[in-house]
C-alpha positions in Angstrom: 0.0 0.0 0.0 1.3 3.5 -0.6 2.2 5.5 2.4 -0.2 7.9 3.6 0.9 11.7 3.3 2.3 13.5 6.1 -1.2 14.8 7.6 -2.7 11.7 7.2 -0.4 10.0 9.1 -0.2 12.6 11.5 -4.2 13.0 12.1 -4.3 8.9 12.6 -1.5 8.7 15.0 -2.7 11.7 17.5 -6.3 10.3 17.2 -4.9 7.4 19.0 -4.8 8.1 22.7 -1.6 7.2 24.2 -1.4 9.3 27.4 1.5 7.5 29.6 1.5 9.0 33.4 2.4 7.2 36.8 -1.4 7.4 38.1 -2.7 4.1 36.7 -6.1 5.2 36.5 -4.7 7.4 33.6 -2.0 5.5 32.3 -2.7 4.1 28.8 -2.0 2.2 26.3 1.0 2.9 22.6 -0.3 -0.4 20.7 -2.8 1.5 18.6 -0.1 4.2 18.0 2.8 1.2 18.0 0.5 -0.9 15.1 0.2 2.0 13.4 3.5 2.8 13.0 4.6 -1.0 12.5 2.4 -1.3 9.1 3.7 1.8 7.7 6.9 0.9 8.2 6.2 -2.6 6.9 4.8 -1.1 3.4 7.9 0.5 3.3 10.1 -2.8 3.1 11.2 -2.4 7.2 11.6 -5.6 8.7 9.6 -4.8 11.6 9.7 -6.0 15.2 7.0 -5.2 17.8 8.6 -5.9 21.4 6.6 -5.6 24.5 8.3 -3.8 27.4 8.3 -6.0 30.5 6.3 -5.0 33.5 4.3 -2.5 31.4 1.4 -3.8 30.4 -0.2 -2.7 27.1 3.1 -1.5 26.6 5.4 -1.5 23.4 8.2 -0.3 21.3 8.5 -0.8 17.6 11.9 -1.4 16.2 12.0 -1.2 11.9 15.1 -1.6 10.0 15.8 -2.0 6.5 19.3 -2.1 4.8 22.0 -4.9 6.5 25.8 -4.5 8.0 26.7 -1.9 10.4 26.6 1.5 11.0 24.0 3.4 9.4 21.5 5.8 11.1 18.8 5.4 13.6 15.9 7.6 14.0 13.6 7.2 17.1 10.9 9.1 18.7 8.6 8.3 22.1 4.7 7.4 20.9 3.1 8.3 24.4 1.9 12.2 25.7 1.4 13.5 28.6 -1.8 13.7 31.1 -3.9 16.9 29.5 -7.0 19.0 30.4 -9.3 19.0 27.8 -10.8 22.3 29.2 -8.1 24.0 28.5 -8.3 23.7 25.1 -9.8 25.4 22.1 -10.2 22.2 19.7 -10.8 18.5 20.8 -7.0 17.0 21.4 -7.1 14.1 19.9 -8.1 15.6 16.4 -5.6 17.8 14.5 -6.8 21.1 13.5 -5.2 23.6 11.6 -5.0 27.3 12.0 -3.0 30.1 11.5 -0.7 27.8 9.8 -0.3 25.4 13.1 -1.1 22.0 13.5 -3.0 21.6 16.5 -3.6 18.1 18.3 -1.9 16.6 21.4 1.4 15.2 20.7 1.0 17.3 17.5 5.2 18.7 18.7 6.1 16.4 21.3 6.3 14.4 19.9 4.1 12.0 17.3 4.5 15.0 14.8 8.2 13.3 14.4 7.2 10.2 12.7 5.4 11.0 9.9 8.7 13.6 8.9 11.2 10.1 9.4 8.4 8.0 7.5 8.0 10.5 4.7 11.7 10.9 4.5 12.5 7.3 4.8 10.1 7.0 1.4 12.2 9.3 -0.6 14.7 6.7 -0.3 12.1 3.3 -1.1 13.7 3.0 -4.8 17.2 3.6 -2.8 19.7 0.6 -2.8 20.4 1.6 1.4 24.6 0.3 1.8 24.1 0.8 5.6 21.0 0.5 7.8 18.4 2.7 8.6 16.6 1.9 11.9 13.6 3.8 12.7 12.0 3.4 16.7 9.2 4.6 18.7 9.4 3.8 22.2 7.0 3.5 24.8 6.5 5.4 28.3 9.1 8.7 27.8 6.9 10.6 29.6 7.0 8.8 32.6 9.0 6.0 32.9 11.3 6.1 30.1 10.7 2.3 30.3 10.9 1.8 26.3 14.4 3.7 26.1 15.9 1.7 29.1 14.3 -1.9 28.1 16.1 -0.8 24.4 19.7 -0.4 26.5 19.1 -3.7 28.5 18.3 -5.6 25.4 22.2 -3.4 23.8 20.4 -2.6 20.4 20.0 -0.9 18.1 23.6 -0.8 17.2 24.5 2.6 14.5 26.8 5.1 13.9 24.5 7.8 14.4 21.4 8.6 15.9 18.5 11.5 16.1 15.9 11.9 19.2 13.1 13.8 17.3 11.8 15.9 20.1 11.0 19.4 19.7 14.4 21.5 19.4 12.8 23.9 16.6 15.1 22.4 14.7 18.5 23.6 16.7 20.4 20.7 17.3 20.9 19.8 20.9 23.9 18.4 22.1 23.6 17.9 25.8 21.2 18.2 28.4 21.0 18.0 32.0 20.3 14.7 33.9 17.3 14.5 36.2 15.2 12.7 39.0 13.0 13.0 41.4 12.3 12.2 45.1 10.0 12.1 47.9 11.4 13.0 51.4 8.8 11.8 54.4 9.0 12.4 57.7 7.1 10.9 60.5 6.5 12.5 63.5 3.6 12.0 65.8 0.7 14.0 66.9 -0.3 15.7 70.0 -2.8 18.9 71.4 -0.9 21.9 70.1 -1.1 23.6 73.7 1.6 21.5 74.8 4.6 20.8 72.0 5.7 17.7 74.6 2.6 15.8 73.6 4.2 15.2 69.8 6.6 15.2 67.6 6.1 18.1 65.3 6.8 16.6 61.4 7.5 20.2 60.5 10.1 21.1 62.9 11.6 18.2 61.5 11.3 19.5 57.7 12.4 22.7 58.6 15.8 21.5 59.2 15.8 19.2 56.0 14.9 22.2 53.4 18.1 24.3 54.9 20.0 21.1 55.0 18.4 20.6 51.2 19.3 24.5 50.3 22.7 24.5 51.8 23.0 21.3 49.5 22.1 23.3 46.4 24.3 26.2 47.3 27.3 24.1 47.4 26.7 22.0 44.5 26.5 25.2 42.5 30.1 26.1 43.9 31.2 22.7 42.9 29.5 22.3 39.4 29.1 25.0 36.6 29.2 24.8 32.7 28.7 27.8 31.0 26.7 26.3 27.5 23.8 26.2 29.4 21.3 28.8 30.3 21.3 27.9 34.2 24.6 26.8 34.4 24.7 25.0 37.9 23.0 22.2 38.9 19.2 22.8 40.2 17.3 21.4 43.3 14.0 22.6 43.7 11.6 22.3 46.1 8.3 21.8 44.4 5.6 20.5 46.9 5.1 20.2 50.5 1.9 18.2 52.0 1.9 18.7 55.9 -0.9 18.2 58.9 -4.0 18.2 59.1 -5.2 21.0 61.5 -3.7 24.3 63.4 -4.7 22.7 67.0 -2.7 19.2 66.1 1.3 18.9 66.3 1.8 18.3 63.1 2.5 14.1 62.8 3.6 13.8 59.1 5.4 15.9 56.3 6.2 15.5 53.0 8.4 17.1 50.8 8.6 16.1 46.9 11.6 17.6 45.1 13.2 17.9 41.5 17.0 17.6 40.6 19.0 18.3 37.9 22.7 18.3 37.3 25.0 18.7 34.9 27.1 16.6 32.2 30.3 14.9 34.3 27.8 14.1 37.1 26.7 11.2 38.6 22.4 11.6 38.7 22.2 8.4 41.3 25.3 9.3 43.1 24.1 12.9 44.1 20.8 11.7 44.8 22.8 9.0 47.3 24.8 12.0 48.8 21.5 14.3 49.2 20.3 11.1 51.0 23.1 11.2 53.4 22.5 14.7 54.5 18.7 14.4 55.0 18.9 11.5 57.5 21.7 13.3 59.2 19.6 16.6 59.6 16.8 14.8 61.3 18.4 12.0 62.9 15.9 11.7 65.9 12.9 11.4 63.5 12.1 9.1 61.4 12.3 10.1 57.4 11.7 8.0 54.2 13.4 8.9 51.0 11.7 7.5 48.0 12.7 8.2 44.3 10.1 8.7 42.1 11.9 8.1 39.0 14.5 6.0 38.2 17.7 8.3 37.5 18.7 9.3 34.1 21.7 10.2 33.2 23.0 13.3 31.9 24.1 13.4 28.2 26.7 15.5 26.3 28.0 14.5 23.1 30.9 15.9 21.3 30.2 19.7 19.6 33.4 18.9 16.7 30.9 15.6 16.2 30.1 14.1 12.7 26.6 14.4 13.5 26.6 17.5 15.2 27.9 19.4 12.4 26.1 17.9 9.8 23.1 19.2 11.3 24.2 22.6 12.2 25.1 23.0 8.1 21.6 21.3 7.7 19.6 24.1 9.8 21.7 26.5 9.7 21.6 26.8 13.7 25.1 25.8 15.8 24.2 23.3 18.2 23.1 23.7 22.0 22.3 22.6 25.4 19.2 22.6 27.2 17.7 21.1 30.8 15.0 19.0 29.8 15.7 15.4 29.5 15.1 13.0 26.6 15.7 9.4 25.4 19.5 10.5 24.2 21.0 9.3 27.3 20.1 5.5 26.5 21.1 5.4 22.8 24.4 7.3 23.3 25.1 4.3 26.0 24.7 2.0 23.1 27.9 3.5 21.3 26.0 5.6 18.7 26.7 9.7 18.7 23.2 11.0 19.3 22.1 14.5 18.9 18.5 15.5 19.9 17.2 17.5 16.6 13.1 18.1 15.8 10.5 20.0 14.3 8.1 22.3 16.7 9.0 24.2 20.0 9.7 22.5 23.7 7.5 25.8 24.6 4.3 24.1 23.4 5.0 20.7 24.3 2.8 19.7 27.8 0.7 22.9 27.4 -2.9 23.3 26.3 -3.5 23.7 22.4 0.0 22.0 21.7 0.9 22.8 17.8 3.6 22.2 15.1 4.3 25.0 13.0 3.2 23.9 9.5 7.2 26.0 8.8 9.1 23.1 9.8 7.7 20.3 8.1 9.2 20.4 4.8 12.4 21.5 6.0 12.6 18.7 8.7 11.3 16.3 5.9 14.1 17.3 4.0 16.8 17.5 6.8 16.3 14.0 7.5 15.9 12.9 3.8 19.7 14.3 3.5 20.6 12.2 6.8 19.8 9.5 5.3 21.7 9.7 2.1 24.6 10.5 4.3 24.8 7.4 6.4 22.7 4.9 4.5 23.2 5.4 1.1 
């Protein structure tokens, strides 16, 4: 069957719901979006694999390659969104309307907009004798668990010379970003009649001492770590929410404190995350406190800026190459050997907001960018 055009394929692929979030009650399902992609790729002569991630039910990535030997060119892209609240928007999500020259739809930028670009692409090339492979992916669960991306590193495949993370770079090519986690910090004190502070254990006294213990922490590793390519140069720590008590007149028996941390390329995610550990249970020593990731770690990622890859796609946009402190799937493929630059259509500013769009702009020049990839490393 002949390919379907570039909006077709993108209307069909955001009309499939494939919200991934770690509340199961709105966790879904990529295998409509996964099957999807797995025929296309199929009536384009892929030889196409559909592999369930473990412990994720309804869970899959699609792996497509067509061309043998080594080397070659992967392109890969995450087929879940995020949670979204359909009041916020002005048109139904999971339809793509167009105005003002913008593709609106959820997912539209971050990032199911990529695949029809690599599919279209990929058919410029169908009558193309490929000398190296071209591997094309869409992995399941990036915005939550990155489970697709890290079952892909267990399993040590795909093996290239080169590989592109579609997200949404506006077509600047990104060539590091910060690594991230995220943690819980309980404490568990007891309760008591607030006219006499001896009757409890006050949760909050206790927390008091772990966010200056926690801010003391970021001030330092802000004196220890800096790199000047990116915006915020210095690791961040933030403290984003804190759930405490239950009433003015009740020592206050339980606190909890849910943070965000970032640091740079050169750091260890898990091993400053074990050292923030440390200091928390030091600072509150009498008092019992749980410390709980919420996400496993992932890595930060830097690749070379004199790079094939890199370069090749600053002379292909026209844009030198960058950092930036979101996190992607680039991590994982760059720990299978392959140089891996994070390089898409659309804007990171849309992506996770209401009325998400890709800029009608960029779709022909993506289209071609990755058209000329191709000939480069395949062909």
């Amino acid at each position: 069957m002949p390919l379907p055009n570039t909006l077709e394929m993108l209307r069909t692929l955001v009309g499939e719901p494939s919200v991934s979030c770690i509340d199961p009650a709105i966790d879904q399902s990529n295998h409509s979006v996964v099957n999807h992609l797995a025929n296309w790729l199929d009536d384009l002569g892929f030889d196409v694999e559909v592999v369930p991630v473990p412990n994720k039910p309804g869970k899959s990535n699609v792996i497509a390659r067509r061309g043998s030997g080594t080397d070659g060119l992967v392109l890969s892209g995450h087929t879940d969104t995020v949670p979204f609240d359909e009041a916020l928007w002005h048109s139904d999500p999971f339809e793509v309307n167009e105005r003002d020259a913008k593709f609106y739809g959820l997912g539209t930028c971050d990032m199911k907009g990529f695949f029809p670009l690599a599919l279209a692409a990929a058919a410029r090339h169908a009558d193309s004798k490929l000398k190296k492979p071209l591997t094309v992916i869409g992995t399941a669960d990036e915005e939550s668990t990155f489970a697709g991306a890290r079952y892909l590193a267990a399993r040590g495949e795909p093996k290239a010379a080169a590989a592109v993370i579609g997200e949404p770079t506006g077509m600047t090519p990104i060539r590091a970003h910060k690594g991230f986690t995220s943690a819980s910090i309980a404490i568990q004190g007891s309760s008591g009649h607030s006219s006499n502070p001896a009757l409890g254990d006050n949760a909050l006294d206790a927390m008091y001492r772990v966010m200056g213990t926690l801010i003391a922490f970021r001030r330092e590793l802000g004196e220890r770590h800096s790199d000047p390519s990116f915006e915020v140069r210095v690791p961040t720590l933030n403290l984003g929410c804190l759930h405490a008590g239950d009433n003015p007149n009740r020592i206050c028996g339980h606190a909890e404190l849910k943070i965000d941390l970032r640091v740079l390329p050169g750091m260890d995610t898990a091993a400053v995350l074990d050292e923030l550990d440390g200091r928390v249970r030091e600072a509150c020593a009498a008092t019992p406190v749980t410390i709980t990731a919420l996400n496993q770690p992932v890595q930060p990622y830097e690749t070379p800026a004199d790079g094939r890859l890199v370069k090749t796609l600053e002379t292909l946009s026209g844009k030198r190459a960058r950092t930036v402190a979101f996190g992607t799937e680039a991590p994982f493929f760059q720990a299978l050997g392959m140089e891996t630059v994070v390089f898409g259509a659309g804007s990171i500013d849309q992506a996770h907001q209401p009325d998400e769009y890709l800029d009608a702009a960029q779709i022909k020049p993506m289209e071609d960018a990755l058209t000329t990839l191709i000939a480069q490393y395949c062909c």
